[in-house]
C-alpha positions as CSV (number, residue, x, y, z in Angstrom):
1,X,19.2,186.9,149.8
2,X,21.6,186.8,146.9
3,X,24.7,188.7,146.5
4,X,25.7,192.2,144.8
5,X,26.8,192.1,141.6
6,X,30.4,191.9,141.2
7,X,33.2,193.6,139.3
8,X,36.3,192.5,138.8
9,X,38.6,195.5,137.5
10,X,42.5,194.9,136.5
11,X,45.0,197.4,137.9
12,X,47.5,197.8,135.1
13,X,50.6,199.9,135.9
14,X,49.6,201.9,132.6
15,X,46.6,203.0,134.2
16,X,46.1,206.5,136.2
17,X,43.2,207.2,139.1
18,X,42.2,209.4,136.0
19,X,42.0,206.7,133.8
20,X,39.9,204.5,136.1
21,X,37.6,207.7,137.2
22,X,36.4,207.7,133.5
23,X,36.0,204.3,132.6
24,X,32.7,203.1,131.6
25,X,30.4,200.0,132.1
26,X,28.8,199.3,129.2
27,X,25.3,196.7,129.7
28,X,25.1,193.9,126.8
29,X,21.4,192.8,126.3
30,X,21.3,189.2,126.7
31,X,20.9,188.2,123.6
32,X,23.8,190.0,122.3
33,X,25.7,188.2,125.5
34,X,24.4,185.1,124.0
35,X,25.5,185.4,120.7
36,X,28.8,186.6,121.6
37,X,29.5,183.3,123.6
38,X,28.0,180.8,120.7
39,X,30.4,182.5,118.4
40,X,33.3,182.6,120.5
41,X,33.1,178.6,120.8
42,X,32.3,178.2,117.4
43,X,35.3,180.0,116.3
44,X,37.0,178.0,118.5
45,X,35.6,174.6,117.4
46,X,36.2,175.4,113.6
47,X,39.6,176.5,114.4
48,X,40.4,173.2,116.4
49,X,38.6,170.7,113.8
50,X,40.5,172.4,110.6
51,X,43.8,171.8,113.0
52,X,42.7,167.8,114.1
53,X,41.8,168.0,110.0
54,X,45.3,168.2,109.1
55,X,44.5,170.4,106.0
56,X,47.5,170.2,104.1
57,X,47.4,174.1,103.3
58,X,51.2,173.8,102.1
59,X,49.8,171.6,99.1
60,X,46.6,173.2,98.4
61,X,48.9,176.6,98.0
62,X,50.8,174.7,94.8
63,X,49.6,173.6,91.5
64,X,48.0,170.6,92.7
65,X,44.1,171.4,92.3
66,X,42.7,168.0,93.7
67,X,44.5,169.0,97.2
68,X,42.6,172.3,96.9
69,X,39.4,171.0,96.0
70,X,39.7,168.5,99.0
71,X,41.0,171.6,101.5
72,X,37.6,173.2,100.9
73,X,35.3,170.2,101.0
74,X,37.3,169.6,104.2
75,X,36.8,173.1,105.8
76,X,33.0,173.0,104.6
77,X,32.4,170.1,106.6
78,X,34.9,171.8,109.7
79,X,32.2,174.4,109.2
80,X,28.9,172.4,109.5
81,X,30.7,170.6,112.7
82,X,31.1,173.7,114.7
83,X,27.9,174.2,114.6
84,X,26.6,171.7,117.0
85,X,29.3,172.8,119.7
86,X,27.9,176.7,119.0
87,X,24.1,175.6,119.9
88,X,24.8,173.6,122.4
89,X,26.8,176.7,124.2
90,X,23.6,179.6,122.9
91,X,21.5,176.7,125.3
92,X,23.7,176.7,128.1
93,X,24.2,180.1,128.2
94,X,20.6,180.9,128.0
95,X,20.1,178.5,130.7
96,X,22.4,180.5,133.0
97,X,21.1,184.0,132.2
98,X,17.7,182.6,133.0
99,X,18.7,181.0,136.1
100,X,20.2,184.7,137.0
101,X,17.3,186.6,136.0
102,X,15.3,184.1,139.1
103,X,17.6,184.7,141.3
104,X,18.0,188.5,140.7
105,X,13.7,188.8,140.1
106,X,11.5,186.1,141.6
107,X,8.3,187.9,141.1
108,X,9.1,186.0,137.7
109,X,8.4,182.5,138.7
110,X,5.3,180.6,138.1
């Protein structure tokens, strides 16, 4: 037997019983939940490796044009990094909604 679904709503001093009588749930498909998630780390990831990269944005900003041209061939390769983390998250996540979707429909399984 599993569990109802769950949601977890903030109270927010802000809010009014009107406000929360009108608020609406909105159902991502799970491909756009997906998505969402893989670009969310890879943001993450990109922003992190152009940090660890130590871009020397201060430089690249003045007349020197080799700094420049090594900030971008830095952040291309930031870029191509992030990937890997990104995929490896649109698996994962996959994995879980299709573990859910067993759970919630077992007239699914093989």
């Amino acid at each position: 037997m599993t569990d109802a679904l769950k949601t977890v709503v903030v109270d927010r001093p802000a809010n009014s019983a009107k406000q929360v009588a009108h608020t609406e749930l909105i159902a991502l498909s799970p491909v756009r939940i997906v998505l969402t998630r893989a670009a969310r780390v890879y943001c993450q990831t990109l922003s992190g490796l152009l940090v660890a990269a130590g871009l020397g944005v201060p430089a690249a900003l003045g007349a020197n044009l080799a700094a420049a041209i090594t900030m971008l061939q830095a952040f291309g390769v930031c870029m191509i990094l992030a990937l890997f983390p990104a995929m490896a998250s649109a698996i994962w996540n996959t994995g879980e909604l299709l573990a859910k979707l067993d759970e919630t429909s077992p007239q699914f399984r093989a």
